[in-house]
C-alpha positions as a printed Julia matrix, in Angstrom:
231×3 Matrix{Float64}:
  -4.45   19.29    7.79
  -6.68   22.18    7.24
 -10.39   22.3     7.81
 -12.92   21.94    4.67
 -16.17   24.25    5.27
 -19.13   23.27    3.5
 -22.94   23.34    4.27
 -25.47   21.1     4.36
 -29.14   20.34    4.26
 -31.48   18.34    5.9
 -32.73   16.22    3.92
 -37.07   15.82    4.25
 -37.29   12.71    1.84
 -35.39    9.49    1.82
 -35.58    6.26   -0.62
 -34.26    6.09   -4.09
 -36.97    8.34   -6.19
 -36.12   11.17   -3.89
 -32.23   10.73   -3.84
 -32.6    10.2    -7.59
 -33.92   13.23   -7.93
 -31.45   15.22   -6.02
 -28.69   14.03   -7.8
 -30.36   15.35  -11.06
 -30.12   18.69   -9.48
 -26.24   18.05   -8.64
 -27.34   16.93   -5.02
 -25.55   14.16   -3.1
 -27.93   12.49   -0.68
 -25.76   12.19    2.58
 -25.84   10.86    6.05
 -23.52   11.86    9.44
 -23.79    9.63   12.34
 -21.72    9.07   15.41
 -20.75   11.11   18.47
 -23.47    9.52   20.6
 -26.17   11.25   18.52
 -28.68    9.9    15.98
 -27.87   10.19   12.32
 -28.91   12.39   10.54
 -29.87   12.51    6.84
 -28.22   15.15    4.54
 -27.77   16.69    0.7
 -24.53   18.27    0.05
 -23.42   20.04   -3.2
 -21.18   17.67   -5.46
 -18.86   20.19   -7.07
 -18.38   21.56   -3.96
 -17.2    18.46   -2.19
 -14.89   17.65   -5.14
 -13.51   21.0    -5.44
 -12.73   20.94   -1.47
 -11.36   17.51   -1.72
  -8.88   18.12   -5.15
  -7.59   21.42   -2.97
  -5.87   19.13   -0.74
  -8.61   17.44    1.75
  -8.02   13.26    0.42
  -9.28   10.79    2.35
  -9.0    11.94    5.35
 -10.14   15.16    4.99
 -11.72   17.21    7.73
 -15.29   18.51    7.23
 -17.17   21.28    9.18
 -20.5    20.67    8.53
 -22.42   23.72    8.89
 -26.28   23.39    8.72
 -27.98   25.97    6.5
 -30.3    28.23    8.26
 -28.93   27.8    11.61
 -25.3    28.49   13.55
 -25.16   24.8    13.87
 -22.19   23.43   12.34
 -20.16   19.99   13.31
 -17.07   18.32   12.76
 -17.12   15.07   10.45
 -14.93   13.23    8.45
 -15.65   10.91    5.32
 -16.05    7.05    6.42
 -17.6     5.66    3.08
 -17.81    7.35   -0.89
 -19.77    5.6    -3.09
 -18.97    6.33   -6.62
 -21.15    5.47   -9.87
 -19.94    2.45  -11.38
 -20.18    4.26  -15.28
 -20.73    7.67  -14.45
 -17.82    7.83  -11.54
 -20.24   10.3   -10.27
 -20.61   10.55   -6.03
 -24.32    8.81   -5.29
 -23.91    9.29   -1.43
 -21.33   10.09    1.5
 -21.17    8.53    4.89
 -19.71   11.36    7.44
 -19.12   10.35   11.18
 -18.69   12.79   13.74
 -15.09   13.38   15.51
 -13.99   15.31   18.31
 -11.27   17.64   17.52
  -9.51   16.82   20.88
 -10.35   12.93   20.79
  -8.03   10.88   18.44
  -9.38    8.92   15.92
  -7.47    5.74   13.48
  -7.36    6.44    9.99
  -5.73    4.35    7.1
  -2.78    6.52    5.82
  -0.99    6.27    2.02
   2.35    5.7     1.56
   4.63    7.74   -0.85
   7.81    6.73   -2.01
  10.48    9.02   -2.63
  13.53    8.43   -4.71
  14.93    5.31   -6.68
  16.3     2.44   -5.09
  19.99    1.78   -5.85
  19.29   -1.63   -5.88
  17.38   -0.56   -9.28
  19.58    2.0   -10.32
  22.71   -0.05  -10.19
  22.14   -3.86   -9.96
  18.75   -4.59  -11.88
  16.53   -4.99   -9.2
  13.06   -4.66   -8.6
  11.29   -2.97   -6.0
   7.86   -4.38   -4.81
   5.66   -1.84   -2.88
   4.16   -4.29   -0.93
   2.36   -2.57    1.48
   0.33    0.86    0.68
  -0.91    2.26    3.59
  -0.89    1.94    7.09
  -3.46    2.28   10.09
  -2.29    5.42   12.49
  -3.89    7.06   15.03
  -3.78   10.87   15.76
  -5.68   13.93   16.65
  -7.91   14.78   13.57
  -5.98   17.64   12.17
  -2.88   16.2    12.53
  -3.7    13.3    10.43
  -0.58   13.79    7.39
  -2.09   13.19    4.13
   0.95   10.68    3.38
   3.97    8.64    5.34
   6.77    9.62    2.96
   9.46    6.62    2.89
  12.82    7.5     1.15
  14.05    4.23   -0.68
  17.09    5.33   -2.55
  19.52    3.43   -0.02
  17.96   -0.15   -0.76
  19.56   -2.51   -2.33
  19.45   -5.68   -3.38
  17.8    -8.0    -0.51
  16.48   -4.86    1.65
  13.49   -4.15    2.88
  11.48   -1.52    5.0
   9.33   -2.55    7.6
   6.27   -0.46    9.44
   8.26    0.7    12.23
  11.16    1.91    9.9
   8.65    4.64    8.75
   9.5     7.96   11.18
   6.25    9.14   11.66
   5.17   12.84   13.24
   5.4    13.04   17.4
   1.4    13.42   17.84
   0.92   10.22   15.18
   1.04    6.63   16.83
   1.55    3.8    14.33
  -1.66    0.76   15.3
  -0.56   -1.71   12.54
   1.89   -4.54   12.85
   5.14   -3.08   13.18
   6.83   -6.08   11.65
   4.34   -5.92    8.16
   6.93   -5.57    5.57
   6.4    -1.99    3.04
   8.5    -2.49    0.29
  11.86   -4.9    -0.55
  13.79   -4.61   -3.46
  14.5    -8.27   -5.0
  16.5    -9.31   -7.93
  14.33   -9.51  -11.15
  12.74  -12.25  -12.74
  14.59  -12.44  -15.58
  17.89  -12.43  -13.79
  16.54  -14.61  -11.22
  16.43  -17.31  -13.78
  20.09  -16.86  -15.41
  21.34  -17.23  -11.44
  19.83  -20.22  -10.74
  20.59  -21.51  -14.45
  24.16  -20.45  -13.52
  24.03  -22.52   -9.81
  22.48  -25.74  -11.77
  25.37  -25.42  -13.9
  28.28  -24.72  -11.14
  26.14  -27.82   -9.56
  26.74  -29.82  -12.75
  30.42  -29.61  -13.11
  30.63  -30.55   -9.75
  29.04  -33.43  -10.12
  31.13  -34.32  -13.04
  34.3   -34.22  -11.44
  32.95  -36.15   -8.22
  32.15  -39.07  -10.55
  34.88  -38.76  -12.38
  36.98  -39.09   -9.05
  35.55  -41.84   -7.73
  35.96  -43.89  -10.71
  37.96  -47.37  -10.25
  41.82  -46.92  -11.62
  42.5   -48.89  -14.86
  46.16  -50.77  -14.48
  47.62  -51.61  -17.74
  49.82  -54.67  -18.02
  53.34  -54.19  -17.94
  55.99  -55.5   -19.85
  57.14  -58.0   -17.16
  53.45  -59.46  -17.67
  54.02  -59.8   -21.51
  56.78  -61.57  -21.02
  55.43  -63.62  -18.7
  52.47  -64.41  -21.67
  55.01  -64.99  -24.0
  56.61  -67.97  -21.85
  53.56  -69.76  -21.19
  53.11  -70.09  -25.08
């Protein structure tokens, strides 16, 4: 993952009137803590952040903060965006401080690649159950996605966490047994196979009853005769 340069500010003011008003100048009022140091308040330039993030960075993007006016400059990564309800605008940014050479966990998104046959060829469905996963690696060799190939699934298969090959410096933290995606049979033909089985069920039934009824013996004609000499 590359490293995103960007500087920063310290920021003299806190509270909402002063954060209000540097977001009217295209400001984000920002914090970085961690790394056994206090935290420190911060204003960052919004197009800026969003232009470094759309050129690849994502979520777990790697910052180097570097502090205007001086050669000091530290490594951070993103831990909370908030994001303007209506105006999807960014109102503030939580960084924490990393080590380069200290591993940190990081949720990771999943991306599928191909089509399940299952879909292709037998009308499946495949549910994406599971979205992202908890890793931990070195900071720049967080991947910005687990790609999962799912074009050999079919019907009744399913990928589990620790089916998911993951890079040699990446070490997967959650529950290897969580199931990622299955491929199922659809609703709709769900229904006409168990309509189908009530029906097999049915005629089964049927011809068990239909066994087990009691034998009817006519009369004979030695019995008639019989009835004709009593009269």
């Amino acid at each position: 993952m590359s490293e995103l340069t960007i500087r920063v500010e310290k920021r003299e003011q806190t509270g909402k009137n002063a954060n209000r008003q540097l977001r009217a100048t295209g400001a984000v009022p920002a914090v970085v803590y961690g790394g056994q140091k206090e935290s420190v308040a911060i204003t960052i330039d919004r197009k800026k952040v969003i232009e470094l993030l759309k050129e690849g960075g994502g979520e777990n993007a790697v910052f180097k903060l570097e502090l205007a006016g001086t050669k000091a400059s530290r490594h951070a990564m993103i831990r909370d965006l908030q994001v303007d309800p209506i105006s999807r605008r960014i109102i503030h940014i939580d960084f924490q401080r990393i080590d380069l050479k200290q591993k940190v966990r990081v949720q990771v998104p999943i991306q599928l690649m191909g089509e399940p046959q299952g879909v292709k060829n037998e009308g499946g469905v495949l549910d994406f159950i599971t979205r992202e996963l908890e890793i931990e690696s070195l900071p720049n060799d967080i991947p910005p996605a687990l790609e999962l190939d799912v074009s050999s699934l079919a019907i009744g298969d399913h990928i589990e966490a620790k089916d998911i090959a993951l890079p040699e410096s990446v070490e997967l933290i959650d529950e290897p047994e969580k199931t990622v995606v299955a491929v199922s049979h659809s609703r709709v033909a769900a229904e006409i196979e168990e309509l189908e089985a009530e029906a097999e069920e049915g005629e089964e039934m049927l011809i068990e009853a239909q066994a087990d009824e009691p034998e009817v013996i006519g009369k004979g004609k030695e019995d008639e005769g019989e009835s004709e000499e009593s009269e």
